[in-house]
Structure formats: structure tokens, C-alpha cells
N, CA, C and O atoms as a GROMACS GRO file, in nm:
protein
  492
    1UNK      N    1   2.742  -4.270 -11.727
    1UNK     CA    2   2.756  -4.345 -11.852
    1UNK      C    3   2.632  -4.320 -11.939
    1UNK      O    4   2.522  -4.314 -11.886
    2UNK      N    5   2.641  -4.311 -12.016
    2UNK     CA    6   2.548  -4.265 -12.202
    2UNK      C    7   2.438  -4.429 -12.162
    2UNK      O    8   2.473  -4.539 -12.120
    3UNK      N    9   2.331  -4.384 -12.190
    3UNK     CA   10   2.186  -4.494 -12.227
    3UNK      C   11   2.244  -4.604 -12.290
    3UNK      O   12   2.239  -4.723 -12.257
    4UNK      N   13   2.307  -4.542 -12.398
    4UNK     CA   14   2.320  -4.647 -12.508
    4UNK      C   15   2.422  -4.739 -12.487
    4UNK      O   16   2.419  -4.850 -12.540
    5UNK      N   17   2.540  -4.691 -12.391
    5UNK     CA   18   2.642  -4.744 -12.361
    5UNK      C   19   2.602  -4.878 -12.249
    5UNK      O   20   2.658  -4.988 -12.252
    6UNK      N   21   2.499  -4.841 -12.159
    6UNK     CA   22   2.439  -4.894 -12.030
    6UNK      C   23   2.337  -5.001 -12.125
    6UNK      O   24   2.329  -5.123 -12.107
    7UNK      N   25   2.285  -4.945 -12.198
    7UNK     CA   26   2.162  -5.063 -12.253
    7UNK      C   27   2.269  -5.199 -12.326
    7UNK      O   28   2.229  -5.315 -12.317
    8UNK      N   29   2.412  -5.164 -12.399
    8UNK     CA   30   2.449  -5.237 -12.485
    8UNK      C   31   2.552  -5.322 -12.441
    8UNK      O   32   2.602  -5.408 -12.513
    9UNK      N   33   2.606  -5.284 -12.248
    9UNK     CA   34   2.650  -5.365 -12.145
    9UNK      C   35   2.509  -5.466 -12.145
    9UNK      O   36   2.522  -5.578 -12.193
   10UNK      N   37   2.393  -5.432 -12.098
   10UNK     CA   38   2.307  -5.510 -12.088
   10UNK      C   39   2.234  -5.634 -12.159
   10UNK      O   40   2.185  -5.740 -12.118
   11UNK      N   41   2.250  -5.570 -12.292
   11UNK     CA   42   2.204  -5.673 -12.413
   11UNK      C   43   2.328  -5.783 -12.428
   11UNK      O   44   2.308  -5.899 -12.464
   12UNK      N   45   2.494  -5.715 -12.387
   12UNK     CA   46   2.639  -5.787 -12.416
   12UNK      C   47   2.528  -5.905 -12.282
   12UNK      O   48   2.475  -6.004 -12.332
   13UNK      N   49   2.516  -5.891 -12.194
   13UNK     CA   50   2.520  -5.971 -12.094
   13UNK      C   51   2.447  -6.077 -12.116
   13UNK      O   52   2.483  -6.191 -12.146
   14UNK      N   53   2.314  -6.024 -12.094
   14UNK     CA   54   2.191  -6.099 -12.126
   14UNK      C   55   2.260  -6.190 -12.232
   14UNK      O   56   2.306  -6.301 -12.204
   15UNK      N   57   2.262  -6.129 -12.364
   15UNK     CA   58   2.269  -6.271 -12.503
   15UNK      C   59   2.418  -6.316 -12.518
   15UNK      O   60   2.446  -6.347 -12.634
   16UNK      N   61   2.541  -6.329 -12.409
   16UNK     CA   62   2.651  -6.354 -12.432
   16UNK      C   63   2.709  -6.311 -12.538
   16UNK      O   64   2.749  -6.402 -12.612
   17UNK      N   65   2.730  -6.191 -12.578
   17UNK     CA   66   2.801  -6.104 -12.693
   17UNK      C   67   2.916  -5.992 -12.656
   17UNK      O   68   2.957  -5.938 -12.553
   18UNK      N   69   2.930  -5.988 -12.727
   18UNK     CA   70   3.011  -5.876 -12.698
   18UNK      C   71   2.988  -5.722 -12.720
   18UNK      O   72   2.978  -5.682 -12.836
   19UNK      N   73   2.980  -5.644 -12.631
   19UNK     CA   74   2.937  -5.519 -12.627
   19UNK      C   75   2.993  -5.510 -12.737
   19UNK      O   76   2.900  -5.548 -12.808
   20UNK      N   77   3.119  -5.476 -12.844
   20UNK     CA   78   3.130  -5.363 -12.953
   20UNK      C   79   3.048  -5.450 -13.091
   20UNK      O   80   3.044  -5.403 -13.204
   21UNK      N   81   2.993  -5.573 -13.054
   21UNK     CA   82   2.896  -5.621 -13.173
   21UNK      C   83   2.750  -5.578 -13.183
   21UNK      O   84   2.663  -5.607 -13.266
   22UNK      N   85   2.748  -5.488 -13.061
   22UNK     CA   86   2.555  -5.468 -13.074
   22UNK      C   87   2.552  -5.242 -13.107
   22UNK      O   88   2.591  -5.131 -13.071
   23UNK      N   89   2.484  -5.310 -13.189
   23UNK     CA   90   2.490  -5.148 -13.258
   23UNK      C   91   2.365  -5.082 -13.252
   23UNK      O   92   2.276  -5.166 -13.250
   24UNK      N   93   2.319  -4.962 -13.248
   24UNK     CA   94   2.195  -4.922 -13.237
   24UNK      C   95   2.153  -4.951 -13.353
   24UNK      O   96   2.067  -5.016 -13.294
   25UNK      N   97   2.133  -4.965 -13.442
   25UNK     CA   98   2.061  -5.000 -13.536
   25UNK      C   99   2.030  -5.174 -13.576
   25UNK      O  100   1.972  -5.226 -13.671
   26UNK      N  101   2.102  -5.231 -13.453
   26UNK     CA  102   2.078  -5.373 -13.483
   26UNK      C  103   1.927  -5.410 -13.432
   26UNK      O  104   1.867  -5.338 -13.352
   27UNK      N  105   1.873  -5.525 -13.485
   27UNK     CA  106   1.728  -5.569 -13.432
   27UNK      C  107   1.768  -5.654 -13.347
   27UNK      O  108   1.852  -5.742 -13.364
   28UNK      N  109   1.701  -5.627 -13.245
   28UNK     CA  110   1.731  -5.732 -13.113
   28UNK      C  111   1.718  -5.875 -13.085
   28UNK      O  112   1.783  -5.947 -13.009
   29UNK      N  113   1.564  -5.911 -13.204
   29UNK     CA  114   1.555  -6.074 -13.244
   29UNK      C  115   1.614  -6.115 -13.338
   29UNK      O  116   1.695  -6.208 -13.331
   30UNK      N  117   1.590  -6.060 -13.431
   30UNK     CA  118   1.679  -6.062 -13.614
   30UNK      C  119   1.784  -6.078 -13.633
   30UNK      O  120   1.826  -6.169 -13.704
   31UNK      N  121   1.877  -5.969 -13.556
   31UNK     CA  122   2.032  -5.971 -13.546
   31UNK      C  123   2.081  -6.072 -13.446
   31UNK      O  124   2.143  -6.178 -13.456
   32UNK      N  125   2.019  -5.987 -13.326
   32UNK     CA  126   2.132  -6.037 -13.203
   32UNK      C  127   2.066  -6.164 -13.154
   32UNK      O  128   2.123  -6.224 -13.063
   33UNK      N  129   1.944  -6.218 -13.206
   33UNK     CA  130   1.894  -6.319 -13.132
   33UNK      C  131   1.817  -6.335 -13.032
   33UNK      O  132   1.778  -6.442 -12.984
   34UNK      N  133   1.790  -6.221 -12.997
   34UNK     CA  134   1.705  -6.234 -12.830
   34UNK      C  135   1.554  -6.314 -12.847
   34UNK      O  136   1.452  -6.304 -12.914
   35UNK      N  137   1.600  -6.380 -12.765
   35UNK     CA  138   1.400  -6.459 -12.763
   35UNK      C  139   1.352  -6.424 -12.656
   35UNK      O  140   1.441  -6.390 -12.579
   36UNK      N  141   1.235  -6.414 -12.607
   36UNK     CA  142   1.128  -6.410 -12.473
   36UNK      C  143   1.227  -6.378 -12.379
   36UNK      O  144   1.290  -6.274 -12.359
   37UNK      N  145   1.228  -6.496 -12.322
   37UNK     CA  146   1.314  -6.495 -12.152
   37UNK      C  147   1.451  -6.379 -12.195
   37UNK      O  148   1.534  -6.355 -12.107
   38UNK      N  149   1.458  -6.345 -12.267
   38UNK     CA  150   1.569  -6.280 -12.343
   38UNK      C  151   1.564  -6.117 -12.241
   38UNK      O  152   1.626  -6.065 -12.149
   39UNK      N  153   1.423  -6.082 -12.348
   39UNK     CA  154   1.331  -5.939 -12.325
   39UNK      C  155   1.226  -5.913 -12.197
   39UNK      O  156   1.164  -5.809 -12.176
   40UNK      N  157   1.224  -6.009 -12.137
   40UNK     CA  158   1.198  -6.034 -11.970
   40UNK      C  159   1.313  -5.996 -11.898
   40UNK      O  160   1.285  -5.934 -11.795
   41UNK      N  161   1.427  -6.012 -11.916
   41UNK     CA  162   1.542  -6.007 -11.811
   41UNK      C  163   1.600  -5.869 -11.870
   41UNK      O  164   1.682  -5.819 -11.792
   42UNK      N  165   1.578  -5.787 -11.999
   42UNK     CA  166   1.580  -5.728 -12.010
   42UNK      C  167   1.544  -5.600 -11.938
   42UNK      O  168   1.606  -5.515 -11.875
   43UNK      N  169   1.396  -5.623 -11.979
   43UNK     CA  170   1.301  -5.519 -11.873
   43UNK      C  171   1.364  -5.482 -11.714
   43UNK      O  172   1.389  -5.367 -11.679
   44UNK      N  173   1.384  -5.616 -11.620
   44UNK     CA  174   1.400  -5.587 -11.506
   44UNK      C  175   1.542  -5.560 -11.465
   44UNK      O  176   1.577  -5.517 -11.355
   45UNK      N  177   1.634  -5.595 -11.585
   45UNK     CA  178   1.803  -5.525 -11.576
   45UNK      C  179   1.726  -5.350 -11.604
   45UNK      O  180   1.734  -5.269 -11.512
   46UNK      N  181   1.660  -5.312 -11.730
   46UNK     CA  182   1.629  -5.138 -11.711
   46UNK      C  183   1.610  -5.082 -11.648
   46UNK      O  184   1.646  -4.967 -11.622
   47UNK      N  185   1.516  -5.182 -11.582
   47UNK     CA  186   1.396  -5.116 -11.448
   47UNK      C  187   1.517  -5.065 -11.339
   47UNK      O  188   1.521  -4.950 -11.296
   48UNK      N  189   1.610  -5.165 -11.302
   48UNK     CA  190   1.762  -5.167 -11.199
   48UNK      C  191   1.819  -5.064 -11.257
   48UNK      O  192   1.824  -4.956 -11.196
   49UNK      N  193   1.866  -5.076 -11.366
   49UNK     CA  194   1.979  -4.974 -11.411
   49UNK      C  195   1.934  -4.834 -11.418
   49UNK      O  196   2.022  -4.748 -11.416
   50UNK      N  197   1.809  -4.797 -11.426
   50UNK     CA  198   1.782  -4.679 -11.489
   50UNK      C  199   1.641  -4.626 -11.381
   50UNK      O  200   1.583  -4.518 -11.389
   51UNK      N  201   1.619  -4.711 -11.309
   51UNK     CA  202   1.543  -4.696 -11.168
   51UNK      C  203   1.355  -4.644 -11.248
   51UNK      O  204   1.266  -4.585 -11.187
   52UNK      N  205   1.352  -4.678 -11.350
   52UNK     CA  206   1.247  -4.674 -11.414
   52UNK      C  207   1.120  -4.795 -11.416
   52UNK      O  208   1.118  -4.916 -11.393
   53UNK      N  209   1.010  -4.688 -11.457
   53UNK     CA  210   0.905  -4.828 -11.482
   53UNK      C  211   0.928  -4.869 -11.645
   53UNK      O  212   0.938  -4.799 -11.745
   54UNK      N  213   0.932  -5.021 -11.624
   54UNK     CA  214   0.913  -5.079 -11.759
   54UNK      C  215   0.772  -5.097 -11.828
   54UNK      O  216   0.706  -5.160 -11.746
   55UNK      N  217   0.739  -5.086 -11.878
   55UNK     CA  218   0.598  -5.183 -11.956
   55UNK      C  219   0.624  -5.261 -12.070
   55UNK      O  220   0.595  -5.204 -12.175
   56UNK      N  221   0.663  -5.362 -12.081
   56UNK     CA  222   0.672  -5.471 -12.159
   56UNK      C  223   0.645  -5.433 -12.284
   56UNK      O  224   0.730  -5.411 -12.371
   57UNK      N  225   0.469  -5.422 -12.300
   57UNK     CA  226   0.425  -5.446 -12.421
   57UNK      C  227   0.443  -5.294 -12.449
   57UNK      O  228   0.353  -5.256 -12.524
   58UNK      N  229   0.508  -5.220 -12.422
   58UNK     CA  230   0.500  -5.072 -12.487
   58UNK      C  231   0.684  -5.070 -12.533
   58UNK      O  232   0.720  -5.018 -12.639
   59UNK      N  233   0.771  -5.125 -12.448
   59UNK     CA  234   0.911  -5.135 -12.493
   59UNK      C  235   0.950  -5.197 -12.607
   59UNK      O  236   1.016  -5.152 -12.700
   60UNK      N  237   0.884  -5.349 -12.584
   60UNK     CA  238   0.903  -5.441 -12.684
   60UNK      C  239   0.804  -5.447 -12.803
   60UNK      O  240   0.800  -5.538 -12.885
   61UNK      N  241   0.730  -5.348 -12.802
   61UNK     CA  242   0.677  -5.294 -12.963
   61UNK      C  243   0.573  -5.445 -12.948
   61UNK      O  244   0.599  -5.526 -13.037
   62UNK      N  245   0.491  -5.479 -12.876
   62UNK     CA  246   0.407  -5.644 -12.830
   62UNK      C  247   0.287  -5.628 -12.862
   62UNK      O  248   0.221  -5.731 -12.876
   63UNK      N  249   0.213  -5.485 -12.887
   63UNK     CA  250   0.092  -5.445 -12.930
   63UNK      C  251   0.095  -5.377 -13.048
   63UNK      O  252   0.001  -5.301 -13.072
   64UNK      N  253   0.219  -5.396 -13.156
   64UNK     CA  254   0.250  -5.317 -13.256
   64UNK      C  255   0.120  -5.367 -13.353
   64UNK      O  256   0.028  -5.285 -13.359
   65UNK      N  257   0.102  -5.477 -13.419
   65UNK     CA  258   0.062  -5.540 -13.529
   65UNK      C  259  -0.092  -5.507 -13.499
   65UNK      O  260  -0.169  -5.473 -13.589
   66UNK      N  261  -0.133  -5.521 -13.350
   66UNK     CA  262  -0.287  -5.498 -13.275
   66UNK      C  263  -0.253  -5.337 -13.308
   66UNK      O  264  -0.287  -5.346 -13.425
   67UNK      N  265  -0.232  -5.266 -13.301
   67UNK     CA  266  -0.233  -5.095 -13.276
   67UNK      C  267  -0.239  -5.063 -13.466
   67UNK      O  268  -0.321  -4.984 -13.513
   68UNK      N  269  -0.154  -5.127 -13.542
   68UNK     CA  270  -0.153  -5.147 -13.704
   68UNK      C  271  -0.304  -5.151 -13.727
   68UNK      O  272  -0.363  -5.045 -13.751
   69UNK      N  273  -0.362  -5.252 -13.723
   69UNK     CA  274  -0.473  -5.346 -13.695
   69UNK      C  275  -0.602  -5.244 -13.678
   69UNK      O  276  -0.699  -5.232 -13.752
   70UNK      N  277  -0.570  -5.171 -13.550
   70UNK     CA  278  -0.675  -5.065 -13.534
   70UNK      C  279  -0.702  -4.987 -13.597
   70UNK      O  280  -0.817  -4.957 -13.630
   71UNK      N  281  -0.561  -4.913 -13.640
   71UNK     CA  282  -0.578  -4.837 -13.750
   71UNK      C  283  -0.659  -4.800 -13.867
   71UNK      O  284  -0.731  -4.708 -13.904
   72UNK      N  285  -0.621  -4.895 -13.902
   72UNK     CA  286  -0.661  -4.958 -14.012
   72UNK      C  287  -0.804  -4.958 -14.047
   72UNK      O  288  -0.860  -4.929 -14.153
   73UNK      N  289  -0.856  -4.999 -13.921
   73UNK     CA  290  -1.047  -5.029 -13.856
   73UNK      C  291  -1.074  -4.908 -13.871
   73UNK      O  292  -1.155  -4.868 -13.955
   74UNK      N  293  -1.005  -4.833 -13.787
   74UNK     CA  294  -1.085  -4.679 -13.776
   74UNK      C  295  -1.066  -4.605 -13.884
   74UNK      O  296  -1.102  -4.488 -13.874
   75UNK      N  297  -0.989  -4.659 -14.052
   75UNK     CA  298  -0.901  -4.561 -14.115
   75UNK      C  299  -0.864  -4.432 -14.084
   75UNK      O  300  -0.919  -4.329 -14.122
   76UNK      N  301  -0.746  -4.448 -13.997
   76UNK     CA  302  -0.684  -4.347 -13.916
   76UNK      C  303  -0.523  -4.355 -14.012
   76UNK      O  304  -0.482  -4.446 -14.084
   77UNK      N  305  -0.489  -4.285 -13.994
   77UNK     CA  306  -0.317  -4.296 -14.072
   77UNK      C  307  -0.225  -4.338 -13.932
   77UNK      O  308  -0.220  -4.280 -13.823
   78UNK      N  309  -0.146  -4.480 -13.987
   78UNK     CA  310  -0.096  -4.575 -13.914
   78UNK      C  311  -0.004  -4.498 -13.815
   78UNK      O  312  -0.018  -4.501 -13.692
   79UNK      N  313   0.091  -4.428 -13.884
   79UNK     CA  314   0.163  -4.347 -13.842
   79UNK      C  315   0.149  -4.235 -13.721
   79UNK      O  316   0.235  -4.213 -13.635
   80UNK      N  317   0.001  -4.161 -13.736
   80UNK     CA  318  -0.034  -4.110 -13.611
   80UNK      C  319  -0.044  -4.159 -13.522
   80UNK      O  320   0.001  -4.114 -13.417
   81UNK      N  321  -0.121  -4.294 -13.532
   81UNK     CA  322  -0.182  -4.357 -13.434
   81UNK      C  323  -0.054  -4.447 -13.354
   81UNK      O  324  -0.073  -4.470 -13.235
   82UNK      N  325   0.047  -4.487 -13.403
   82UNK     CA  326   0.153  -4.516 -13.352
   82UNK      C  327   0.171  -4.482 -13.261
   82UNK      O  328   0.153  -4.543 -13.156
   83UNK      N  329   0.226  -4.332 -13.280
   83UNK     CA  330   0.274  -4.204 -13.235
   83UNK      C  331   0.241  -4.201 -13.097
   83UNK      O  332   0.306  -4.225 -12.995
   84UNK      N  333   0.082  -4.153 -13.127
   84UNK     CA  334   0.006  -4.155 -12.999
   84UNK      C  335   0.028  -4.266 -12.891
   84UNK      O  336   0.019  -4.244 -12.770
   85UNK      N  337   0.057  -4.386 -12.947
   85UNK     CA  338   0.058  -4.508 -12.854
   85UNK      C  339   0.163  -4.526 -12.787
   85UNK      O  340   0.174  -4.566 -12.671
   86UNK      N  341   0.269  -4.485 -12.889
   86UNK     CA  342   0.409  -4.530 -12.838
   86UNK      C  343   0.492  -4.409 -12.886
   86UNK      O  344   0.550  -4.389 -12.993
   87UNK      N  345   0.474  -4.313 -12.740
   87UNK     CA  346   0.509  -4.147 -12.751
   87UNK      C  347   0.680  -4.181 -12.754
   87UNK      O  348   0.740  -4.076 -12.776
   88UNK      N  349   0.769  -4.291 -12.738
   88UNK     CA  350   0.878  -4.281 -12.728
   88UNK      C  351   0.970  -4.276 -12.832
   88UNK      O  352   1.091  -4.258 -12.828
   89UNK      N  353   0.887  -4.296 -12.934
   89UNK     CA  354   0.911  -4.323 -13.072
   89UNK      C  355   0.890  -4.203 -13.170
   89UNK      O  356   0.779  -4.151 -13.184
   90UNK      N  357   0.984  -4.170 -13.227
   90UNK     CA  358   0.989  -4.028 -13.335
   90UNK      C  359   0.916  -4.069 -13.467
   90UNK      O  360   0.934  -4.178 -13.523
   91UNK      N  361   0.837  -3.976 -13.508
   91UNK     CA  362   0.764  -4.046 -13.621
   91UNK      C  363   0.847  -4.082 -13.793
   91UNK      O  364   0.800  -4.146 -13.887
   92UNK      N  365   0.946  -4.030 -13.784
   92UNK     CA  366   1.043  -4.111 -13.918
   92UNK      C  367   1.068  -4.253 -13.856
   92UNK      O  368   1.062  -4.348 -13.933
   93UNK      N  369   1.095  -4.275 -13.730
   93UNK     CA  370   1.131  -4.427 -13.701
   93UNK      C  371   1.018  -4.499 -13.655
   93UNK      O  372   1.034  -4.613 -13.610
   94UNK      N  373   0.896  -4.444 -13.660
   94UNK     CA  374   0.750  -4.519 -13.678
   94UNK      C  375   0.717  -4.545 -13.825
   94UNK      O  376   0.690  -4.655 -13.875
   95UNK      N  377   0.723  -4.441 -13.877
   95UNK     CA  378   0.760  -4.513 -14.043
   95UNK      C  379   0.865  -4.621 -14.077
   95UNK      O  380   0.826  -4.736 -14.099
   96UNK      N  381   0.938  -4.603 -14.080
   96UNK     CA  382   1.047  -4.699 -14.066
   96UNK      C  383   0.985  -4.828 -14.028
   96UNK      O  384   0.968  -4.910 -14.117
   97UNK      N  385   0.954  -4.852 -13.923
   97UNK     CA  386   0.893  -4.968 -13.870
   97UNK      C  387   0.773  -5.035 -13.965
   97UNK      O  388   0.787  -5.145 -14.018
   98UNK      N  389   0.653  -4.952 -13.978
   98UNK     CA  390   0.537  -4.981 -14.043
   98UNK      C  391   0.605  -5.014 -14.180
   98UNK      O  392   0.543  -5.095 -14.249
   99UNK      N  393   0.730  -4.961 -14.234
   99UNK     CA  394   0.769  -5.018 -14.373
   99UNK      C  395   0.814  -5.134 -14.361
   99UNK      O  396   0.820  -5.210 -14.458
  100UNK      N  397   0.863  -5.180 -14.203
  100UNK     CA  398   0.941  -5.343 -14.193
  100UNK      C  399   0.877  -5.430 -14.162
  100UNK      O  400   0.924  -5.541 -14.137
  101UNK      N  401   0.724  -5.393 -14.153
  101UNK     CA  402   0.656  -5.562 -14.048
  101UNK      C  403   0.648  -5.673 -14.108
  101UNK      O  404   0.627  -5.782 -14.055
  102UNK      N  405   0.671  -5.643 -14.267
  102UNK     CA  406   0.712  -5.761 -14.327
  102UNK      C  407   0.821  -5.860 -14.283
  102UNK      O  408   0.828  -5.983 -14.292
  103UNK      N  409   0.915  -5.755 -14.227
  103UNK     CA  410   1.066  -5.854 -14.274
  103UNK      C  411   1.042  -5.877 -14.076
  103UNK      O  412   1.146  -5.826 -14.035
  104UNK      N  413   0.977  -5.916 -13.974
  104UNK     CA  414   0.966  -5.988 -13.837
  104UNK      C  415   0.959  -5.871 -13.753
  104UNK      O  416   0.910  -5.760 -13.776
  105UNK      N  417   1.020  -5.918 -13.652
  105UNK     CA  418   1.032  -5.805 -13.531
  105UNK      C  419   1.125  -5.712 -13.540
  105UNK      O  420   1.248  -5.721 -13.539
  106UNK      N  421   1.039  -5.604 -13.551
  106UNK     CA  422   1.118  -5.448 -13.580
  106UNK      C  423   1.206  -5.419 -13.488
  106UNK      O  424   1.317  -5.388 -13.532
  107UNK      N  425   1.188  -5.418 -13.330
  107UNK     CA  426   1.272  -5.364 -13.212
  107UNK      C  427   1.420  -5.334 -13.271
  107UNK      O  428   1.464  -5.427 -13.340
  108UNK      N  429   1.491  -5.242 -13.259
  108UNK     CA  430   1.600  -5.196 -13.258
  108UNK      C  431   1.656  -5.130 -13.118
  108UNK      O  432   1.592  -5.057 -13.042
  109UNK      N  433   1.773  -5.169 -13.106
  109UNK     CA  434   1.857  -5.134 -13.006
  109UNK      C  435   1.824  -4.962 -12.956
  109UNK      O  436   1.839  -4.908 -12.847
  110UNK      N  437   1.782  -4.916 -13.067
  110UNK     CA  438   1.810  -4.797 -13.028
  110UNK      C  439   1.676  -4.732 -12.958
  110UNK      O  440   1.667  -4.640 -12.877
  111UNK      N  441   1.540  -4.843 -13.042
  111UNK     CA  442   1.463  -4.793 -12.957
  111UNK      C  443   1.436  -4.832 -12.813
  111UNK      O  444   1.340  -4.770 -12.766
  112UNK      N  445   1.497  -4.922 -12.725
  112UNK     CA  446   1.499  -4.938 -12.642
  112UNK      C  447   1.605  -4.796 -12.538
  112UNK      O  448   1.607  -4.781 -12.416
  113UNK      N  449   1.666  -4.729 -12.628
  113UNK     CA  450   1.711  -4.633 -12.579
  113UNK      C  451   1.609  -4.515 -12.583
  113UNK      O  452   1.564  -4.464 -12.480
  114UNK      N  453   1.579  -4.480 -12.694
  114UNK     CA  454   1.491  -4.412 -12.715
  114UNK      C  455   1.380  -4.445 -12.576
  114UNK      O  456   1.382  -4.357 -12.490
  115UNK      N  457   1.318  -4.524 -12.558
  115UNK     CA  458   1.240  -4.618 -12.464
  115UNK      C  459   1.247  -4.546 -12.288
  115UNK      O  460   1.156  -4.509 -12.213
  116UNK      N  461   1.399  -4.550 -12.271
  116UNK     CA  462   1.475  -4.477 -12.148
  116UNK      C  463   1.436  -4.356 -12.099
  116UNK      O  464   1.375  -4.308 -12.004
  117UNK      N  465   1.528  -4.304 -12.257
  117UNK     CA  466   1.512  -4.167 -12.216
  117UNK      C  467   1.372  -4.105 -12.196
  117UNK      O  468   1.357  -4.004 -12.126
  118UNK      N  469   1.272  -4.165 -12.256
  118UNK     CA  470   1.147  -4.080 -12.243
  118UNK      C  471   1.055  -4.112 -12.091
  118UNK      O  472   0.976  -4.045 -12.025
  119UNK      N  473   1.116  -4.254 -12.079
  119UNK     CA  474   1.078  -4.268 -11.941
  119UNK      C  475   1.129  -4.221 -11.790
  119UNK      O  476   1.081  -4.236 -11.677
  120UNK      N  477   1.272  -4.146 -11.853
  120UNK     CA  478   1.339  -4.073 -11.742
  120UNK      C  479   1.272  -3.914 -11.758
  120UNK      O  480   1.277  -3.840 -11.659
  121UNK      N  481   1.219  -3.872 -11.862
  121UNK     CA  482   1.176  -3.720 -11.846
  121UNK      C  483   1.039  -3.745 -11.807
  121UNK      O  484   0.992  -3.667 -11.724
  122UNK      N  485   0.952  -3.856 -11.858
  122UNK     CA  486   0.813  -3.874 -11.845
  122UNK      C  487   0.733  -3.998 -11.702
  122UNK      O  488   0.623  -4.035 -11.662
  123UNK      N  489   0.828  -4.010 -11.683
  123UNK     CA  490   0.815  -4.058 -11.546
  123UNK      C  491   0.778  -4.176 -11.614
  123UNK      O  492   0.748  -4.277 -11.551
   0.00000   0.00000   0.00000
């Protein structure tokens, strides 16, 4: 079964939805609602499903605003420094992000896929 298909059984479960309502491009707090205990049970359904290590604060984007932050300190361009931090992430959808921190928590469905796959080639 496809990442995306396996992650969006998982999110159906976790937040009582229905798999064909969660779309990769939905935000996981914004849209679908997920709070804390949400993205905890998350992690350790991935970790099961996909026999991977999780790291919290690198999945759930938890050191985003601190990593912004640094940036910033070192005047480094936000965007590289992302990059570097959070290798799972393609740099148009690190832009993307740094254009939304206004509007709450960025996480999208898809980067939690994105998230997977790099942890299945990168150990």
C-alpha cells in the first residue's frame, strides 16, 4: 500500500474521519484538527506501520519558529537553513511554509509523507 494511502488510514483513525476527507494538502491542526495527544499517537502508529524511527520535533515541524529564529541571528537565508534541518522537506515546500507561519501550524499531510519516505531511504 502507497505512504500516503497508509498515513491517511492513520490520521482517518486517530481523529475519527474519514479517510476520503484527509487530503495531502490538508493541515493536520488547521483542517483536520489534530491536537497534541493527536501527533503522539501519531508518531508511534508510523513508527508500527512503517517500522521506522520517529523524532517528534523533526516530523511535527516543533523546532520550526526556533530554527526561523536562528536564522535570522546568524543572517543566514531561512530557506537554507531549513533545508539543512529538516532534509525531508523539498525547498519550494520550505518556502511555502516560511510564507505561512503567519496563518498557525504549517504541518501538512503530505509532509508527514514526505517525512516516511526519507526515513525509509535514510534510515
Amino acid at each position: 500500500m502507497e505512504v500516503l494511502e497508509v498515513i491517511k488510514r492513520l490520521l482517518a483513525d486517530i481523529l475519527d474521519m474519514e479517510v476520503k476527507d484527509i487530503l495531502p494538502e490538508a493541515y493536520i491542526v488547521r483542517e483536520l484538527g489534530a491536537e497534541s495527544i493527536d501527533l503522539l499517537e501519531m508518531a508511534v502508529s508510523l513508527n508500527a506501520a512503517f517500522n521506522i524511527e520517529v523524532n517528534d520535533a523533526d516530523i511535527f515541524l516543533l523546532r520550526l519558529r526556533d530554527h526561523v529564529t536562528e536564522a535570522a541571528e546568524n543572517k543566514t537565508d531561512v530557506v537554507r537553513y531549513l533545508a539543512e534541518r529538516l532534509p525531508f522537506l523539498k525547498r519550494d515546500r520550505i518556502a511555502d511554509i516560511v510564507s505561512d507561519l503567519e496563518g498557525g501550524p504549517t504541518l501538512k499531510v503530505k509532509d508527514l509523507v514526505s517525512y516516511v519516505e526519507w526515513r525509509r531511504v535514510n534510515g
